[in-house]
ROMI-798308 format. One record per residue (C-alpha): residue number from 1; residue in three letters; chain; x, y, z. Coordinates in nm, 3 decimals, padded with zeros to 5 digits. Example, Ala and Ser with C-alpha at 12.3 -4.5 7.8 and 13.67 -1.06 7.14 Angstrom:
2
+-----+------+------+---------+---------+---------+
! pos ! code ! unit !       u !       v !       w !
+-----+------+------+---------+---------+---------+
!   1 !  ALA !    A !  01.230 ! -00.450 !  00.780 !
!   2 !  SER !    A !  01.367 ! -00.106 !  00.714 !
+-----+------+------+---------+---------+---------+
END
This chain:
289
+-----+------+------+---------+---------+---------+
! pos ! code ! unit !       u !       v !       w !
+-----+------+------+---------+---------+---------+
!   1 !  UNK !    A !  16.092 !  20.109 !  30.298 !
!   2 !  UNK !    A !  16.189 !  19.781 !  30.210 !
!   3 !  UNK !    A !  16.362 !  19.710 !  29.864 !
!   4 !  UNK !    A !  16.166 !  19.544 !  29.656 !
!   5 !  UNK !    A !  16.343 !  19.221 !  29.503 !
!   6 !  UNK !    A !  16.150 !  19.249 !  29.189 !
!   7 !  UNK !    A !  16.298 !  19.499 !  28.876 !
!   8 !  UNK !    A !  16.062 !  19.800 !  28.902 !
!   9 !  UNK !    A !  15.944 !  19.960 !  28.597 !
!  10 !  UNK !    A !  15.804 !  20.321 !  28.616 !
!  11 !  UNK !    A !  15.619 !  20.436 !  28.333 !
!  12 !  UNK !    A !  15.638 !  20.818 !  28.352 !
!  13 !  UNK !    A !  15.525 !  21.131 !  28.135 !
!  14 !  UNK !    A !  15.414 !  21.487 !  28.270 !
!  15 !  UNK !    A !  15.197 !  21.530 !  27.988 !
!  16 !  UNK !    A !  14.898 !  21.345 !  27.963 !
!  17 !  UNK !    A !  14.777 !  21.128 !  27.678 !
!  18 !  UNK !    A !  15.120 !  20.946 !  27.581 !
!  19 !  UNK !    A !  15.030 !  20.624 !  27.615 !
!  20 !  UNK !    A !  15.174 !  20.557 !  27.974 !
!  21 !  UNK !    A !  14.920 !  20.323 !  28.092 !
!  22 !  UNK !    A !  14.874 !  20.118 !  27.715 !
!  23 !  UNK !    A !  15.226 !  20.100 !  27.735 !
!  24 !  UNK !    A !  15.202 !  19.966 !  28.110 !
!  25 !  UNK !    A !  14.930 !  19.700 !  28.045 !
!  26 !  UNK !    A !  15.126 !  19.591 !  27.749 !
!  27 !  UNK !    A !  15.395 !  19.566 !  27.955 !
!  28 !  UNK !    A !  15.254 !  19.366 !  28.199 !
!  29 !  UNK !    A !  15.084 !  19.143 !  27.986 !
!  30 !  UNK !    A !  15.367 !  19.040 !  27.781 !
!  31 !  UNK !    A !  15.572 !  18.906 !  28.085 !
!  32 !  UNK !    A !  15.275 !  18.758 !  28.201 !
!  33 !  UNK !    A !  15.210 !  18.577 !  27.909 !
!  34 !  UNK !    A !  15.596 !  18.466 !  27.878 !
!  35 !  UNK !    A !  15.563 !  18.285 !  28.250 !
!  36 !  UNK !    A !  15.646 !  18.571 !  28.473 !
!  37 !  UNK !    A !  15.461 !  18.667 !  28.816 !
!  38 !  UNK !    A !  15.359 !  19.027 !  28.741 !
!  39 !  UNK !    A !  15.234 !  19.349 !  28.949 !
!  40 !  UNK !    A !  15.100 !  19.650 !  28.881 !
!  41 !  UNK !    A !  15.054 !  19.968 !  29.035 !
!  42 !  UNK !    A !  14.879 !  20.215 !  28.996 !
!  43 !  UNK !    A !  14.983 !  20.579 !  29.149 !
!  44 !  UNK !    A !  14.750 !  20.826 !  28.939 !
!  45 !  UNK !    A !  14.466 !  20.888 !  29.165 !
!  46 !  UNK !    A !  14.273 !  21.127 !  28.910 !
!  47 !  UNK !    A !  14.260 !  20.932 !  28.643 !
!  48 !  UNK !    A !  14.301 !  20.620 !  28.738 !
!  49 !  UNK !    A !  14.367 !  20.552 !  28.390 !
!  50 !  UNK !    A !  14.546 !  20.152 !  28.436 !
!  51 !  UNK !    A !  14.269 !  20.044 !  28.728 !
!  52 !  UNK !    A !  13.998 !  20.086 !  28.488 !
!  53 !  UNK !    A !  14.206 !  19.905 !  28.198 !
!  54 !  UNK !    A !  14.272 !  19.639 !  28.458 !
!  55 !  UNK !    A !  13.892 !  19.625 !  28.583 !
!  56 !  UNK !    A !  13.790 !  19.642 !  28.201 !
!  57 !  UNK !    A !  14.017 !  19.287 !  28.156 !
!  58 !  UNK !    A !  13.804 !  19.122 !  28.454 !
!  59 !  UNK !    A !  13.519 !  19.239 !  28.305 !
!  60 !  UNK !    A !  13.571 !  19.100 !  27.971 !
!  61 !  UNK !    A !  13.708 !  18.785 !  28.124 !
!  62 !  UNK !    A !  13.383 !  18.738 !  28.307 !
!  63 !  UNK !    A !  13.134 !  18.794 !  28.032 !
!  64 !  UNK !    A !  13.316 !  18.593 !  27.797 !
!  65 !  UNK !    A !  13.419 !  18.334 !  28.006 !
!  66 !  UNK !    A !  13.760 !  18.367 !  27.875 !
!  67 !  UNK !    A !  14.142 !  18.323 !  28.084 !
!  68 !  UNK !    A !  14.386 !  18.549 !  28.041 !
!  69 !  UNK !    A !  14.655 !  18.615 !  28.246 !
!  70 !  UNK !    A !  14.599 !  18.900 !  28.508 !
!  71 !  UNK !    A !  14.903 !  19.119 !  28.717 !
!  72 !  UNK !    A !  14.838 !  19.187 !  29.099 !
!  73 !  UNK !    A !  14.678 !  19.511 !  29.084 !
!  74 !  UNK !    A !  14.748 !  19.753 !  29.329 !
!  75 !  UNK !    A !  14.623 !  20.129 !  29.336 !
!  76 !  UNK !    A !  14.784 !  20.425 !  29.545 !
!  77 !  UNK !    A !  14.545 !  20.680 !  29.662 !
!  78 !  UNK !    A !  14.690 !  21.035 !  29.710 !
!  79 !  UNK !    A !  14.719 !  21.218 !  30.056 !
!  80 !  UNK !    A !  14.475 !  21.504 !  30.096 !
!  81 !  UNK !    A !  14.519 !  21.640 !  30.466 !
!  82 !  UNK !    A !  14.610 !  22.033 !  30.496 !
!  83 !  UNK !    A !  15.004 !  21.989 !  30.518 !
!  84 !  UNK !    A !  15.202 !  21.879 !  30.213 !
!  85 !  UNK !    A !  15.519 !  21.773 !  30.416 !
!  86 !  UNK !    A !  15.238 !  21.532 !  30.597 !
!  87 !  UNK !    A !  15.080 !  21.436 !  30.283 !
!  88 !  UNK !    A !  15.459 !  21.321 !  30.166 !
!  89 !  UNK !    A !  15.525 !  21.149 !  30.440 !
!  90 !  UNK !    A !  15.179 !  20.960 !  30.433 !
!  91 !  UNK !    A !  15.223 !  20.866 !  30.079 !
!  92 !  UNK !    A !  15.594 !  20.770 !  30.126 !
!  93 !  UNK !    A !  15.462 !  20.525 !  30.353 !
!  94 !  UNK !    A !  15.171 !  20.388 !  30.181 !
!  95 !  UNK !    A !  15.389 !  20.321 !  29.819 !
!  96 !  UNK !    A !  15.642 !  20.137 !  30.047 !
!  97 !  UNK !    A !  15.343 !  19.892 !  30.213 !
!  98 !  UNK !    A !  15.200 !  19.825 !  29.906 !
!  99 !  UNK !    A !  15.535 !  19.748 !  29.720 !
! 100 !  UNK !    A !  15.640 !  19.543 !  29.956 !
! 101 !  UNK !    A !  15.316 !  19.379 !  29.976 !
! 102 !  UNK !    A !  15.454 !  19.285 !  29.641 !
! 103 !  UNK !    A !  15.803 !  19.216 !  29.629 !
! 104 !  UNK !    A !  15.797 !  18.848 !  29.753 !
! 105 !  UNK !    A !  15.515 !  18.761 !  29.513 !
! 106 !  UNK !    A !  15.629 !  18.885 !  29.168 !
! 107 !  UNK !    A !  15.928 !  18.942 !  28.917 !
! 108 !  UNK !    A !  15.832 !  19.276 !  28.788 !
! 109 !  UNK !    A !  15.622 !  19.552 !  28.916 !
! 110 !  UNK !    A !  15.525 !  19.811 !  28.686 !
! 111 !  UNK !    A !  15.365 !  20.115 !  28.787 !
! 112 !  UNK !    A !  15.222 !  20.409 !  28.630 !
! 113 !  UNK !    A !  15.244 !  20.756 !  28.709 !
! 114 !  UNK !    A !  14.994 !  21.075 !  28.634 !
! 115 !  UNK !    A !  15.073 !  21.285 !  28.384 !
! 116 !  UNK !    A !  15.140 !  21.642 !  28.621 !
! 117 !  UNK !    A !  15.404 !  21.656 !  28.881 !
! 118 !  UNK !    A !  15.335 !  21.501 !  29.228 !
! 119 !  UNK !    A !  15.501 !  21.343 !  29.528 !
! 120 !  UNK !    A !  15.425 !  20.945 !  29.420 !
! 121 !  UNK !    A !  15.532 !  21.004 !  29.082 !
! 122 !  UNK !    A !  15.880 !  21.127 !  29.181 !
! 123 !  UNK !    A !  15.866 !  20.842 !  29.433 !
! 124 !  UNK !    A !  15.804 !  20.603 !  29.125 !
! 125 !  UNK !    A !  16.079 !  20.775 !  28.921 !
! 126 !  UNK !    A !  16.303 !  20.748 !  29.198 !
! 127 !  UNK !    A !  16.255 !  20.342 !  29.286 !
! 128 !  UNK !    A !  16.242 !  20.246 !  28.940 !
! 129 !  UNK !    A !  16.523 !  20.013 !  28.819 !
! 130 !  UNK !    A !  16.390 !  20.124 !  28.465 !
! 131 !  UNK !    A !  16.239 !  20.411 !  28.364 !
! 132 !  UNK !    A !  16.041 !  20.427 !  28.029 !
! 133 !  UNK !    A !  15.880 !  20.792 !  27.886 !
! 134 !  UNK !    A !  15.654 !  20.731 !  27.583 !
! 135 !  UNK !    A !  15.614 !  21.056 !  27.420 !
! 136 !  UNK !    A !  15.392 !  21.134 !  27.147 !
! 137 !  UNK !    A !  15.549 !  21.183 !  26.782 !
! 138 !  UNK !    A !  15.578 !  21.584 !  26.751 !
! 139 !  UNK !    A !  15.766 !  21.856 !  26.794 !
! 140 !  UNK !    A !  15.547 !  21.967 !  27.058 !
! 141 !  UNK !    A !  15.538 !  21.683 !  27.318 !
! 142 !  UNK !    A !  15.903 !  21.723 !  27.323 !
! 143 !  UNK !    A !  15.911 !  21.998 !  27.542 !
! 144 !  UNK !    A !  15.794 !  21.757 !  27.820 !
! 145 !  UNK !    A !  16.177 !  21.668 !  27.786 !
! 146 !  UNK !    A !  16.351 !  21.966 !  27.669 !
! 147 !  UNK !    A !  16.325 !  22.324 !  27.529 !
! 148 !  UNK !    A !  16.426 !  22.295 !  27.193 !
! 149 !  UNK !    A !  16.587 !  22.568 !  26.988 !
! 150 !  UNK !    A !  16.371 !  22.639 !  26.689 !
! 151 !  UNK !    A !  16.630 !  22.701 !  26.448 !
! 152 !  UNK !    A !  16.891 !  22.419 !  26.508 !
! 153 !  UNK !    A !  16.692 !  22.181 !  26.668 !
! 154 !  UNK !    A !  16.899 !  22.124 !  26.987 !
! 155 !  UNK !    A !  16.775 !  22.110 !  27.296 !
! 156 !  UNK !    A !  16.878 !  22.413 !  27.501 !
! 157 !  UNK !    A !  16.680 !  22.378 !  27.877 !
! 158 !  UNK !    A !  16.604 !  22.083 !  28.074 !
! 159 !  UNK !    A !  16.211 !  22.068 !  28.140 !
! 160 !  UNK !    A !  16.093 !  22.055 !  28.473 !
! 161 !  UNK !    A !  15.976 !  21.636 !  28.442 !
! 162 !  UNK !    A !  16.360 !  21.611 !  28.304 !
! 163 !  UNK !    A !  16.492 !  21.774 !  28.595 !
! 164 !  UNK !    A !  16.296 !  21.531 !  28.817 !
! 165 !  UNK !    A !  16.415 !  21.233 !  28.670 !
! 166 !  UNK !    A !  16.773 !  21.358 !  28.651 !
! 167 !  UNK !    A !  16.767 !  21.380 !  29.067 !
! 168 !  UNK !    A !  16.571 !  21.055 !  29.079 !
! 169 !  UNK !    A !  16.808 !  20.916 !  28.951 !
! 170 !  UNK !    A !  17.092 !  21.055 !  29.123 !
! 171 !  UNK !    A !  16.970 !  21.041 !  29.433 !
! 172 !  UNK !    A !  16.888 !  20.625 !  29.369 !
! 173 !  UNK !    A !  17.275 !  20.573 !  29.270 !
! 174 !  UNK !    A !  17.362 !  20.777 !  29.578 !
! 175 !  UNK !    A !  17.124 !  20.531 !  29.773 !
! 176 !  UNK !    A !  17.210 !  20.189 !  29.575 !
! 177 !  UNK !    A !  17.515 !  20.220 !  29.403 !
! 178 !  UNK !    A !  17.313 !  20.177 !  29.071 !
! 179 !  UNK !    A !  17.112 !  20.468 !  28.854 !
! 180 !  UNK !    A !  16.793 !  20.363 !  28.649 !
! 181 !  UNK !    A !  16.751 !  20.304 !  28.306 !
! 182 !  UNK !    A !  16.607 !  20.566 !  28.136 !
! 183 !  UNK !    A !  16.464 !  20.496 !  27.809 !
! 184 !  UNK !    A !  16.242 !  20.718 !  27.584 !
! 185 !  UNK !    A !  15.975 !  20.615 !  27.359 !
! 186 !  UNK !    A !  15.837 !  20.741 !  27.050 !
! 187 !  UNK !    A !  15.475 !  20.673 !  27.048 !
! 188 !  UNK !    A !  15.162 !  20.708 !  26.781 !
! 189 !  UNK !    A !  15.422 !  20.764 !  26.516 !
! 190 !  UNK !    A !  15.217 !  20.819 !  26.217 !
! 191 !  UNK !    A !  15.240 !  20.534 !  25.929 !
! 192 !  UNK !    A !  15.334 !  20.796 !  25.676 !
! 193 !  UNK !    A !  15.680 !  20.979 !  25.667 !
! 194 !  UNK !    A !  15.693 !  21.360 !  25.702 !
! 195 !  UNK !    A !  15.960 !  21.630 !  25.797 !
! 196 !  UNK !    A !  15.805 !  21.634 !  26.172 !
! 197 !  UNK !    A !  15.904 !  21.236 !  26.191 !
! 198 !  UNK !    A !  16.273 !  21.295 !  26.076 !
! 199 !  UNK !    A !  16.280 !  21.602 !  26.264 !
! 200 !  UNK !    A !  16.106 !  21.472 !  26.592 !
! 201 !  UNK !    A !  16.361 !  21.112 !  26.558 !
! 202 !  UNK !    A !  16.673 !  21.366 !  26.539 !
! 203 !  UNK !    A !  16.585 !  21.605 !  26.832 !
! 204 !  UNK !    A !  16.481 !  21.272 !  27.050 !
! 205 !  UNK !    A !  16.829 !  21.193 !  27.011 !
! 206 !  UNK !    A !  16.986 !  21.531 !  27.060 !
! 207 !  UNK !    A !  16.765 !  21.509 !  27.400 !
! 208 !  UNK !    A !  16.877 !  21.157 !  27.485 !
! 209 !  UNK !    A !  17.244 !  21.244 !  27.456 !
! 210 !  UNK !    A !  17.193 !  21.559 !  27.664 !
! 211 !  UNK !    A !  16.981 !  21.334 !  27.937 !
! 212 !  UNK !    A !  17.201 !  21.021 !  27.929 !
! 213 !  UNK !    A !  16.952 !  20.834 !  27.828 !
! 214 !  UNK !    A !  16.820 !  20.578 !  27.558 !
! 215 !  UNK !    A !  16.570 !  20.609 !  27.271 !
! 216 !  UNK !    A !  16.411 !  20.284 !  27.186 !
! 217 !  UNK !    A !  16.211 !  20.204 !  26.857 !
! 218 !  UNK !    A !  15.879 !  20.371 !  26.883 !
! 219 !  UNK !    A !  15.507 !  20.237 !  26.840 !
! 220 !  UNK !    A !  15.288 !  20.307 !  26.554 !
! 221 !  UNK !    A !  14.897 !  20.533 !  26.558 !
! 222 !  UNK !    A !  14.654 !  20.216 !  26.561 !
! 223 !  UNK !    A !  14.304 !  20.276 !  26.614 !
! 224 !  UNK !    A !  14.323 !  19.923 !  26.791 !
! 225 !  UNK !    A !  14.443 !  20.049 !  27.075 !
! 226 !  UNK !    A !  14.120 !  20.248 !  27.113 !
! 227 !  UNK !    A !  13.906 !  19.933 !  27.080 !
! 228 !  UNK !    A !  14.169 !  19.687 !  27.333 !
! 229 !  UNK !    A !  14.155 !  19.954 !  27.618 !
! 230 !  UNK !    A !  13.736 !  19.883 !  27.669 !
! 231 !  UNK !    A !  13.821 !  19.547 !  27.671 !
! 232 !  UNK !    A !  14.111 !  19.583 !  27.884 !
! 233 !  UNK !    A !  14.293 !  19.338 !  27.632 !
! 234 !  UNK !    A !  14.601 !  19.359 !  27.456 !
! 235 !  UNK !    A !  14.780 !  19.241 !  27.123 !
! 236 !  UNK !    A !  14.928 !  18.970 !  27.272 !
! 237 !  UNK !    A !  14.605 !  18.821 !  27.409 !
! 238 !  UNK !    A !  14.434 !  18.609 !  27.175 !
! 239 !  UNK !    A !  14.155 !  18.820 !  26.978 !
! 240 !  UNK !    A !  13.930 !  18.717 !  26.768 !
! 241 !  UNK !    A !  13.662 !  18.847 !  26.589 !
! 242 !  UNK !    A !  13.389 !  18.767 !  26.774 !
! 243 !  UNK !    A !  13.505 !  19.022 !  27.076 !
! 244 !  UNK !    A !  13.652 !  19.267 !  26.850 !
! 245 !  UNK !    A !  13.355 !  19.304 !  26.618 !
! 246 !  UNK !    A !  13.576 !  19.281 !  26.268 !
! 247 !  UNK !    A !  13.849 !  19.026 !  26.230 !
! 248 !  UNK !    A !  14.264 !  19.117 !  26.371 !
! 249 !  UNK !    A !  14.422 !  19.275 !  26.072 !
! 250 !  UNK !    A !  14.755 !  19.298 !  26.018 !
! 251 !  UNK !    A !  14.781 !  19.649 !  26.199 !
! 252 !  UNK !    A !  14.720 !  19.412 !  26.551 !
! 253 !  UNK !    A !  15.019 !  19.183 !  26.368 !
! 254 !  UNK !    A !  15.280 !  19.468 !  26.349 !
! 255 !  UNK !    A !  15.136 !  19.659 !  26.749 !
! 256 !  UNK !    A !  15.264 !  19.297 !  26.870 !
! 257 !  UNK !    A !  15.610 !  19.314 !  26.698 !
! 258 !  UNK !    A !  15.653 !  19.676 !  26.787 !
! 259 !  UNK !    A !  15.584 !  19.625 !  27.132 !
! 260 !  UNK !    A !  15.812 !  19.309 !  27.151 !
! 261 !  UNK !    A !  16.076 !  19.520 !  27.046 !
! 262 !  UNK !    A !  15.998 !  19.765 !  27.278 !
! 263 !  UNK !    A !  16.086 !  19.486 !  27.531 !
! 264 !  UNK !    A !  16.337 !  19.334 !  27.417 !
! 265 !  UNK !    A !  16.522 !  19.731 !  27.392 !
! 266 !  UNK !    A !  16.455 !  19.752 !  27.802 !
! 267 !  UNK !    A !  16.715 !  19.494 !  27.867 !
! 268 !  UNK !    A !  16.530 !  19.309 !  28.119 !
! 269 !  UNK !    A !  16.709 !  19.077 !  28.336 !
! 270 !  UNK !    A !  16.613 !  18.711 !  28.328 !
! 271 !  UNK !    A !  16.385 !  18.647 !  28.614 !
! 272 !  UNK !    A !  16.387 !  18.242 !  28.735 !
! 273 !  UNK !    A !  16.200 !  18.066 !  28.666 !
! 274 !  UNK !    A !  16.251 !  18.110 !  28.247 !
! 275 !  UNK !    A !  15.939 !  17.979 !  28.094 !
! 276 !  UNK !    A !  16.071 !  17.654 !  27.926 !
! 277 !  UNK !    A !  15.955 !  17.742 !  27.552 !
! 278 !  UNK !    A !  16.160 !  18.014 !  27.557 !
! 279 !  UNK !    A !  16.498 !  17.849 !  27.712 !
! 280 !  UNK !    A !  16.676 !  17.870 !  27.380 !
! 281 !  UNK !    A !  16.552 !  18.198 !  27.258 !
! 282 !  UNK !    A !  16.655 !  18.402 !  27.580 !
! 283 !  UNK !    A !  16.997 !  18.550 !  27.587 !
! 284 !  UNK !    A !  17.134 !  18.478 !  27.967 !
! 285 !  UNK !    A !  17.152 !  18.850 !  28.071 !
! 286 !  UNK !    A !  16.877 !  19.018 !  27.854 !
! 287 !  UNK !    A !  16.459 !  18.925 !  27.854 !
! 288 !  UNK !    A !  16.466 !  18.887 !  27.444 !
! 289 !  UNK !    A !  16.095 !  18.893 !  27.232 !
+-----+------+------+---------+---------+---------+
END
């Protein structure tokens, strides 16, 4: 397989329902809309979860006669012959075509993974430059990460997902010279403070530590997101009222500084060409919101 020139981004959970492909859209669609030449994959063959938020954004785009920016779009069927070592093999093969399919067209490639173990998603894991793991805000979804000692707190046992990641990334800086960025997400954090949000902040960093990796500023419960993913839109497209149904309120205001933030804490590199507007607001190592 050829190595992709453009910074890979796998967006990776074992659970489902965390927000991996809102996150990846929203991902996408801010570089996009900053000037960058985006793709997207898609490697979840169940749900295909990101292909029909993608196909929702034509959609609207066609019936409204609207432009907004849209990432090459690229989806990964599983193998299904009798033999798994086959099946690994075949999809081995078929990631590698269709990222390099990519790499001499775009900056970033993001792709998102199912939320079980398979074969493609440790592939992802394992050629991502950066990893990102939004995890829903309790105690619970934690476990996708660690298990946690109910008394103290501290995580005791790598999960399974953990495990995976830790040899993805050991086996890329064996390959490269260079491990992956690992960064962890807090996601649907609820608007009012509790005991589970201080709690569920401290053990994230307990886990981090253990894990070697970061924990960046998480995104808020908005029932917006519900309402963006059937129109395959996001807060940083231009929404009105008219295709929402109510007017933006200041909920969509704060989803598109959260989510800016959430970049900015990835530490992108700086992909030529730098959209011009932003010149003098980009640091020259780091993609800044």
């Amino acid at each position: 397989m050829v190595q992709s020139g453009a910074h890979i981004i796998a967006v990776g959970n074992e659970k489902g329902g965390s927000g991996k492909s809102t996150t990846a859209l929203h991902l996408a669609v801010y570089l996009l809309h900053q000037g960058y030449r985006v793709g997207t994959m898609d490697v979840d063959s169940r749900q295909q979860t990101l292909t029909r938020y993608i196909r929702n954004r034509r959609m609207t785009m066609d019936r409204t006669a609207r432009e907004v920016p849209m990432p090459k779009h690229l989806h990964v069927p599983t193998a299904w012959g009798d033999s798994i070592a086959e099946n690994q093999v075949a999809e081995r093969e078929i990631l590698g075509r269709r990222l390099d399919s990519l790499r001499d067209q775009v900056d970033f490639i993001i792709i998102d993974t199912p939320g079980f173990d398979c074969s493609l998603a440790r592939m992802a894991h394992g050629l991502a430059d950066t990893v990102v793991t939004p995890l829903n805000d309790s105690m619970i979804d934690l476990d996708v990460l660690a298990r946690v000692d109910d008394v103290s707190g501290e995580p005791i046992q790598m999960s399974p997902y953990s495990r995976n990641v830790q040899k993805a990334r050991a086996d890329r800086l064996a390959r490269t010279g260079k491990s992956s960025d690992w960064v962890l997400v807090r996601n649907r954090i609820s608007s009012i403070g509790s005991r589970n949000t201080s709690q569920v902040q401290q053990t994230i960093e307990q886990v981090a530590e253990k894990l070697g990796c970061r924990v960046a500023d998480g995104i808020a419960e908005r029932v917006i997101f519900r309402s963006l993913f059937t129109l395959g839109m996001t807060v940083f497209d231009p929404i009105d009222a008219q295709l929402l149904g109510s007017a933006p309120s200041i909920s969509h205001v704060n989803a598109r500084q959260e989510y800016r933030s959430l970049v900015s804490a990835l530490w992108l590199p700086v992909r030529l060409p730098v959209p011009a507007a932003d010149n003098e607001t980009r640091a020259a190592t780091r993609l800044m919101a």
